[in-house]
Each structure stands twice: as structure tokens, then as C-alpha cells.
C-alpha positions as a Markdown table, in Angstrom:
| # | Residue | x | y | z |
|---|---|---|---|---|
| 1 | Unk | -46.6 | 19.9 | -4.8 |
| 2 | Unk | -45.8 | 17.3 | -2.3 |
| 3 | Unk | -42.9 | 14.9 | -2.0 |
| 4 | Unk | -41.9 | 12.6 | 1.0 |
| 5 | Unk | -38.9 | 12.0 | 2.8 |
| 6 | Unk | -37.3 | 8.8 | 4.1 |
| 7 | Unk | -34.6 | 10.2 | 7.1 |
| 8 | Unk | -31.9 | 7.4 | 7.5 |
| 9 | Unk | -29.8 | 9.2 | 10.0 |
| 10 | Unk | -26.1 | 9.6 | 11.2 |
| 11 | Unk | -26.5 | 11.3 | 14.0 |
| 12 | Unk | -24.1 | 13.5 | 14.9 |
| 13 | Unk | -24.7 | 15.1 | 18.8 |
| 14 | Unk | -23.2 | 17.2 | 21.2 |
| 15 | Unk | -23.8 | 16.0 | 24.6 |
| 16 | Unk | -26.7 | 18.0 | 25.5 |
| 17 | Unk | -28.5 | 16.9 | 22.3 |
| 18 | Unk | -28.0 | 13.9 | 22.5 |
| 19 | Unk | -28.9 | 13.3 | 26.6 |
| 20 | Unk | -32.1 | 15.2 | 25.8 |
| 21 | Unk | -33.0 | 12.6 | 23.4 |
| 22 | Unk | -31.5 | 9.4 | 25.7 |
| 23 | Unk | -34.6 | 11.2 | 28.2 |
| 24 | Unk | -37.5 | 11.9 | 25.9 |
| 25 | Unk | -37.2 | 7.8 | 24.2 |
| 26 | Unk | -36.8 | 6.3 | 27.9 |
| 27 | Unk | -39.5 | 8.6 | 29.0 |
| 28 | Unk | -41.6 | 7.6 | 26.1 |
| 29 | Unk | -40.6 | 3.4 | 26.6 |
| 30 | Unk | -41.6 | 3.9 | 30.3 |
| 31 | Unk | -37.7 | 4.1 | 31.6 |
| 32 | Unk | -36.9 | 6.3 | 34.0 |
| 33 | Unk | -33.3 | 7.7 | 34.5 |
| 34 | Unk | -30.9 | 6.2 | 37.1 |
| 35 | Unk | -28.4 | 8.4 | 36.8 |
| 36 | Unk | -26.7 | 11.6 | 34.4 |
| 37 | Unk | -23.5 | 12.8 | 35.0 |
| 38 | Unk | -20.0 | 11.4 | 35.1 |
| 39 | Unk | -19.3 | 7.6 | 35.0 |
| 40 | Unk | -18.4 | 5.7 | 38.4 |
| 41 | Unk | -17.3 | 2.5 | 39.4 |
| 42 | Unk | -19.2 | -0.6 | 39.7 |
| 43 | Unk | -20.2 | -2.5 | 42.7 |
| 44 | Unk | -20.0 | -6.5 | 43.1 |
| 45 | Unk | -23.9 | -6.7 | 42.4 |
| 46 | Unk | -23.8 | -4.7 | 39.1 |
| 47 | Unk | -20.6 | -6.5 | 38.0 |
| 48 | Unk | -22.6 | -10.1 | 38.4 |
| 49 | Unk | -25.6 | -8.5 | 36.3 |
| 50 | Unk | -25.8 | -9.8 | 32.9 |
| 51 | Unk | -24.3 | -7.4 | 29.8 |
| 52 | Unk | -25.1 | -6.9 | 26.6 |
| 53 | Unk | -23.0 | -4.3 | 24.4 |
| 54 | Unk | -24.4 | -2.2 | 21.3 |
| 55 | Unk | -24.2 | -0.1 | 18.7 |
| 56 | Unk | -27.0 | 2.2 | 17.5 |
| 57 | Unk | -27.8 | 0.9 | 14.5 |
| 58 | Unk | -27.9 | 3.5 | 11.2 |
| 59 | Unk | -25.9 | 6.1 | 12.9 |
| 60 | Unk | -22.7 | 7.4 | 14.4 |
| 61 | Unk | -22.4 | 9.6 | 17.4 |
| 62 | Unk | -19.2 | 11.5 | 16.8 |
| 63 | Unk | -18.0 | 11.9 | 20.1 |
| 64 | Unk | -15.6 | 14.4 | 19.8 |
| 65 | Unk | -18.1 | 17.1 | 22.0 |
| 66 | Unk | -18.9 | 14.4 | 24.2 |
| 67 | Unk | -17.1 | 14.9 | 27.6 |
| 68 | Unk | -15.0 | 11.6 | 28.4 |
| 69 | Unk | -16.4 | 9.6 | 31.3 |
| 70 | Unk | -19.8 | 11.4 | 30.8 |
| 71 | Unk | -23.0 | 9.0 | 30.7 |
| 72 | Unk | -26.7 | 8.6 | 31.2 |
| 73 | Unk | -28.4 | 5.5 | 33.4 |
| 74 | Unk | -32.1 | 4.4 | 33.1 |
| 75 | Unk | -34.0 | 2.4 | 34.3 |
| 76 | Unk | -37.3 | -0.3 | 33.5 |
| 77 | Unk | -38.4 | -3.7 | 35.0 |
| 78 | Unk | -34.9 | -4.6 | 36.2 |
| 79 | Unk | -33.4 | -3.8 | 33.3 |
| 80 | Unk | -30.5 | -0.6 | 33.0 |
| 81 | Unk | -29.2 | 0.8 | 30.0 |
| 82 | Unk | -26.4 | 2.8 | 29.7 |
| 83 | Unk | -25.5 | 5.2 | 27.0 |
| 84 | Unk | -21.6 | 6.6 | 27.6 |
| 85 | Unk | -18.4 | 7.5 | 26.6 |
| 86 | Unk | -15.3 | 5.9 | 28.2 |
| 87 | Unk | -12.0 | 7.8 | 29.0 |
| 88 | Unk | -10.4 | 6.9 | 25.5 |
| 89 | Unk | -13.2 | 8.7 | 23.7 |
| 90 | Unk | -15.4 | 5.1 | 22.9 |
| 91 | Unk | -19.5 | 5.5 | 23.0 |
| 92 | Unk | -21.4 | 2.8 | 23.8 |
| 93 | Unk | -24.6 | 1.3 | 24.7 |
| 94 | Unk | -24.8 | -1.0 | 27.5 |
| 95 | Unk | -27.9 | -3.1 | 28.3 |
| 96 | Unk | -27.8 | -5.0 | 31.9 |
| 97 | Unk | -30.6 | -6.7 | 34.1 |
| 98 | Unk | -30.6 | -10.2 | 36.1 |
| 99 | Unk | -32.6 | -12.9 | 35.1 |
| 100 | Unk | -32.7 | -11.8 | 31.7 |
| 101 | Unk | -31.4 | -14.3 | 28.5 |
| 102 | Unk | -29.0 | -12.5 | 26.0 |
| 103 | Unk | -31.7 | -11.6 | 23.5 |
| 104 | Unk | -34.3 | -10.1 | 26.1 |
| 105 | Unk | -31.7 | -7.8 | 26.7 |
| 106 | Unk | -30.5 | -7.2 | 22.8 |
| 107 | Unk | -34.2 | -6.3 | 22.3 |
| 108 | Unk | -34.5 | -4.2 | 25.0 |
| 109 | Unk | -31.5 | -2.1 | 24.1 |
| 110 | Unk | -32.1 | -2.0 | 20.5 |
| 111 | Unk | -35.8 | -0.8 | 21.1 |
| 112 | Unk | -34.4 | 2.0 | 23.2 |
| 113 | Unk | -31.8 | 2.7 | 20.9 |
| 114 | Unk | -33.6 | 3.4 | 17.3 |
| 115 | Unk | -36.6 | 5.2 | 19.4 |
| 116 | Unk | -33.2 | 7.2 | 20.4 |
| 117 | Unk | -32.3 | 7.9 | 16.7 |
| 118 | Unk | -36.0 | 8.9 | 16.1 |
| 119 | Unk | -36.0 | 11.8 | 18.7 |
| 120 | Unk | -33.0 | 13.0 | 17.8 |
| 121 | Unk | -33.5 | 13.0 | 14.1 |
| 122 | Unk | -36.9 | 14.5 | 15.2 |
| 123 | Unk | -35.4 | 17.7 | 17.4 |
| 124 | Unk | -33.1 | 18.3 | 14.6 |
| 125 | Unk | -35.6 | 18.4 | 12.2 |
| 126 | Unk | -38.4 | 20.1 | 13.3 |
| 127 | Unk | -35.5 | 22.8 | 14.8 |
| 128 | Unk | -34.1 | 23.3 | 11.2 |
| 129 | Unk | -37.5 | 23.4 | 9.8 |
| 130 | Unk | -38.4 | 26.2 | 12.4 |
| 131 | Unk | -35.6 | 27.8 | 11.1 |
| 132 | Unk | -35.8 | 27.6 | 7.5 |
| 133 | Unk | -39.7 | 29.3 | 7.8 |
| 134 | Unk | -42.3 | 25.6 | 7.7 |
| 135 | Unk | -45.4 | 25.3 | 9.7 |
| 136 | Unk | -46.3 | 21.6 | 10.7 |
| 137 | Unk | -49.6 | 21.5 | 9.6 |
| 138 | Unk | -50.4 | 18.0 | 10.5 |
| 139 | Unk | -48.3 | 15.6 | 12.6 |
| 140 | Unk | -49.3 | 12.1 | 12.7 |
| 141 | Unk | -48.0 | 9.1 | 15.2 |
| 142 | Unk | -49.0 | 5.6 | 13.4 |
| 143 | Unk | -48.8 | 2.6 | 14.6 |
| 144 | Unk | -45.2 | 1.6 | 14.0 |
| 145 | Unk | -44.1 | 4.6 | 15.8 |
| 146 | Unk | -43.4 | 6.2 | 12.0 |
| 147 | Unk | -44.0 | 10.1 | 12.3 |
| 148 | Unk | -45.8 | 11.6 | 9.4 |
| 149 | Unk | -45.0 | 15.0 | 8.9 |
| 150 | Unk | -47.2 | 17.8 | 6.5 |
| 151 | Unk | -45.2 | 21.2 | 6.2 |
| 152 | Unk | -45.8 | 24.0 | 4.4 |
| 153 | Unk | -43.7 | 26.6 | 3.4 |
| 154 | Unk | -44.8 | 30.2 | 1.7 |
| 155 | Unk | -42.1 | 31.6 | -0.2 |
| 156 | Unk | -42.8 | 35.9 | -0.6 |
């Protein structure tokens, strides 16, 4: 018996979670991070940057474990993204970097963002499978960066 599963996710994090996947996409995109902790103030060069705002598309982070002002920096090519929550309890997604046009820096931060999604849809998964008794017998990367998972379960 076999079936497959499509995984359109809300994600729903706790801070930790969710900053471990923020880490493993950037790592994987070739960012590295700027910063982690609590959110500061801007200085006149980083308030003349360009700045896009997003959303993460297909999902919700539900902020309410979050810690306020907490948020996590990185870094590629001139170009920071930001993922944080403001003191009102907002999350956002902000993508910055000088000489950059609007879209370069849309596609940037929506690149990160859904690689984002897939990490964390992938450490909750494979940690409730874990739980729940499946082996991954075969994991498979394509070219899209779709992950193919085979699992097998023995009931006794």
C-alpha cells in the first residue's frame, strides 16, 4: 500500500522552532546570520537601505510563544532579511539591501521564505513520524527542491 501526501502548511512555531528553521534555509541559500536575539534600533545607513515587507506565503506563524522584540538577521550578497516580531505582537519579514530594484528583493525574500516553510514543515514531520514508529527508508532531494519521502511503518 502506498499513498502520497501533498503538505500545504500553516505553520504554527514557538520561537526556538521556528529560529532553527530561519538557520537551516539561510544556511542552505548560502545566508549567513547577522544577528539573533532582541530587536535594536536602526542606524542612518540601514534606514536609507531599500525595504521590502512580506508575508510567508501558505502559512501563519502564530505568534503568541514568540517573545515580542525578538528577531533573527542574515545575511547574502548585500542583501539582509529579517524575520521578527514587533512589540505589539506583529511578525514580519523584512527584506533590505542597496542597489537592489523592488522585485530583486521580493524574490530574494520570498525564496528564503517558502525554503523557510519547507524546513519547518520538514522538522515537524519527520519528528512526528519518529514518534508515531516510521523508518525513512528513502529520502530523495529533486530538482525543484521537492522532498520525496518513503516510510514504512510495521504495525505488531
Amino acid at each position: 500500500m502506498s499513498c502520497v501526501c501533498i503538505l500545504t502548511p500553516v505553520v504554527i512555531a514557538s520561537w526556538p522552532a521556528f529560529s532553527a528553521a530561519v538557520v537551516a534555509a539561510a544556511t542552505s541559500l548560502g545566508y549567513t546570520v547577522v544577528d539573533h536575539g532582541l530587536k535594536q534600533t536602526q542606524s542612518a545607513d540601514q534606514a536609507a537601505e531599500r525595504k521590502i515587507l512580506l508575508e510567508i506565503e501558505q502559512s501563519e506563524i502564530v505568534t503568541s510563544q514568540l517573545g515580542r522584540d525578538q528577531r533573527i538577521k542574515v545575511g547574502r550578497g548585500g542583501v539582509t532579511v529579517t524575520f521578527s516580531r514587533d512589540a505589539r505582537g506583529q511578525a514580519s519579514v523584512c527584506v533590505t539591501g542597496q542597489g537592489f530594484s523592488d522585485e530583486e528583493l521580493r524574490a530574494f525574500g520570498e525564496e528564503l521564505s517558502q525554503r523557510v516553510v519547507q524546513k519547518y514543515v520538514y522538522q515537524k514531520l519527520m519528528g512526528e513520524m519518529k514518534a508515531r514508529g516510521f523508518n525513512v527508508v528513502e529520502e530523495e532531494t529533486n530538482a525543484d527542491n521537492s522532498i520525496r519521502l518513503k516510510v514504512r511503518h510495521w504495525d505488531n
